[in-house]
N, C-alpha and C positions, 0 to 999 in steps of 0.2 A: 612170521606172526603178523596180525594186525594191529596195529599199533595208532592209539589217536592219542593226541596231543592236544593239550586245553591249552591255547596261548601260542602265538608266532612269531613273540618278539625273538630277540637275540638270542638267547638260549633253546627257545622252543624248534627256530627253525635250523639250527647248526643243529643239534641233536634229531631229529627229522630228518634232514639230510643224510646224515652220516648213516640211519637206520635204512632210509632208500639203498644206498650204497652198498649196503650189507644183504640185502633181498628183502626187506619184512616192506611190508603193506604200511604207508603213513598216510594217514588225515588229520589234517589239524584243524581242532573246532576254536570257530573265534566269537564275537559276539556279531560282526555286520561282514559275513562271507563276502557281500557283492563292492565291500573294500579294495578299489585299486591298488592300496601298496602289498595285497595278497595276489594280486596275478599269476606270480609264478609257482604259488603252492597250492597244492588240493585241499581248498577249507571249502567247510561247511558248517553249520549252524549246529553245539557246542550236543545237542541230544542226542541228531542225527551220525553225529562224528563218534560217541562214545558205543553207540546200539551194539555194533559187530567186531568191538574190539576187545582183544584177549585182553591185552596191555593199556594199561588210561595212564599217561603221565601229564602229573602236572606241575604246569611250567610258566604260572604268573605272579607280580610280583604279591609280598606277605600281603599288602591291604587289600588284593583284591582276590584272598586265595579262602575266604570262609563262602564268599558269595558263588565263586566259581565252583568250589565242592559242594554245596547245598544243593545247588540248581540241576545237579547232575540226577539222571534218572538210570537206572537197570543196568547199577554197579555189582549186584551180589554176585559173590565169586568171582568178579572180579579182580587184577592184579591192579594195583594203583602206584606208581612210582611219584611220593613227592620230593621234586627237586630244590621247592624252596627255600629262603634264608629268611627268616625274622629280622631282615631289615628295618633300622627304622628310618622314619621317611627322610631326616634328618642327618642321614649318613650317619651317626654320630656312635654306632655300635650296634647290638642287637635288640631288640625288644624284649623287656624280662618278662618271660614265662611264669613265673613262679616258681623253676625250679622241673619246667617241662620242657616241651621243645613243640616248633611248628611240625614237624616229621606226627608225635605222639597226638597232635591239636588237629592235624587233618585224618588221624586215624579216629577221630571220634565223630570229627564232622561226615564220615565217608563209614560211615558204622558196620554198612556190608560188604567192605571191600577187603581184599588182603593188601595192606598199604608196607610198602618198603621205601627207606630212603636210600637215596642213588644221587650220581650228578649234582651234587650242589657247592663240591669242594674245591672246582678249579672255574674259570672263567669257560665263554664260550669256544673261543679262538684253541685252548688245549682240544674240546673235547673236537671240533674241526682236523686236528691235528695231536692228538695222543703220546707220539712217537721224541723222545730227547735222542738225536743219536741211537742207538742199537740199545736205549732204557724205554721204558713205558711208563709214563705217570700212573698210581696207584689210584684203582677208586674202592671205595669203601660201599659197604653197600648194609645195610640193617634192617631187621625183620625179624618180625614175631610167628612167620609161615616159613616152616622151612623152603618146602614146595614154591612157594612166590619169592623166594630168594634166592632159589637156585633156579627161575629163570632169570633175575633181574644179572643175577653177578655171571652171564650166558650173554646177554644182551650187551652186557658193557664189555665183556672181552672180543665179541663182535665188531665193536667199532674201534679196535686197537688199544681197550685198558689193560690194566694189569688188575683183575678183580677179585677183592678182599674182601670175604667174608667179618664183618665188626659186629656181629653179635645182633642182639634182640633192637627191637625199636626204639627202648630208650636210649641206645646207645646214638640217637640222633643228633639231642644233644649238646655230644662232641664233637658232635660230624658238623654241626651246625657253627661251633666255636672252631673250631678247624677255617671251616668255611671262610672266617673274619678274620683270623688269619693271615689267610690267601689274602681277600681283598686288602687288609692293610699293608700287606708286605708289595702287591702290586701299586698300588696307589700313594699309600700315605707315605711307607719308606721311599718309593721309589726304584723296585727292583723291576715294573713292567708286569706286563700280563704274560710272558710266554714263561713262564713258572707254573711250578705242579710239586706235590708232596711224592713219597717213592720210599716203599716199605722193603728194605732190603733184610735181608738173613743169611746167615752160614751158619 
């Protein structure tokens, strides 16, 4: 698939990578392409990058994720994977939505796109590396299109997930509370980033 990516940081270019790796087509749109610390990846200017892609994922951080959606042009039909967290700048927890989520907030901002959320519930270094031993970290994936959800949860099992169907959009979120989670168990307790959640059954 062709796949463009709004954003190069940490997440944007582990997730890019792992997609090269798998065969789909990545460009990552940035705001100054002729940016030397983007040398080694295929950007381009955030329009040009989005034009011929099936898959739009976006992957920058909450403050700067209404301008990066808005700016965007000839999303309809579109699949749009948001990865981000309602970080607040302040580390200090998430930004209260009122009881929504950033997943449901860029499905408004991106009005013609089919938006699902994906990717935002482990660090980058998992999604680099997916694999515990002979387990697979879980990723959750949510949507209001069945269709754009049954490529996204295709995509993640692509680059070594174990992918979990969680239900409609608002089920973000969770996925979002999840998400903080992660970061405090890596961070604040002290368990490290090579932790991942893992939905098991019998």
């Amino acid at each position: 698939m062709n796949l463009a990516i709004i954003g190069a940081g940490n997440v944007g270019k582990s997730l890019g990578k792992r997609f090269q790796e798998a065969g789909h087509r990545v460009i990552w749109g940035v705001p100054n392409p002729s940016d030397a610390k983007y040398s080694e990846l295929a950007v381009t200017d955030v329009t040009s990058a989005v034009r011929d892609a099936e898959v739009v994922i976006l992957a920058v951080p909450w403050a700067a994720a209404e301008q990066a959606v808005t700016s965007l042009r000839n999303l309809d039909g579109k699949i749009m994977i948001d990865v981000v967290n309602p970080v607040a700048e302040d580390f200090s927890g998430l930004v209260n939505l009122a009881g929504s989520s950033a997943g449901e907030q860029v499905a408004r901002w991106a009005a013609n796109a089919k938006v699902v959320k994906a990717f935002n519930t482990v660090g980058n270094n998992v999604m680099d590396n997916p694999a515990f031993g002979s387990n697979k970290a879980t990723m959750l994936v949510a949507g209001d299109d069945p269709e754009a959800k049954s490529v996204v949860l295709k995509l993640a099992g692509d680059i070594g997930f174990s992918p979990v169907d969680a239900g409609p959009l608002s089920m973000s979120r969770y996925m979002e509370a999840l998400a903080w989670i992660w970061i405090s168990l890596a961070y604040k307790q002290g368990l490290g980033r090579d932790i991942a959640f893992q939905l098991i059954s019998r």
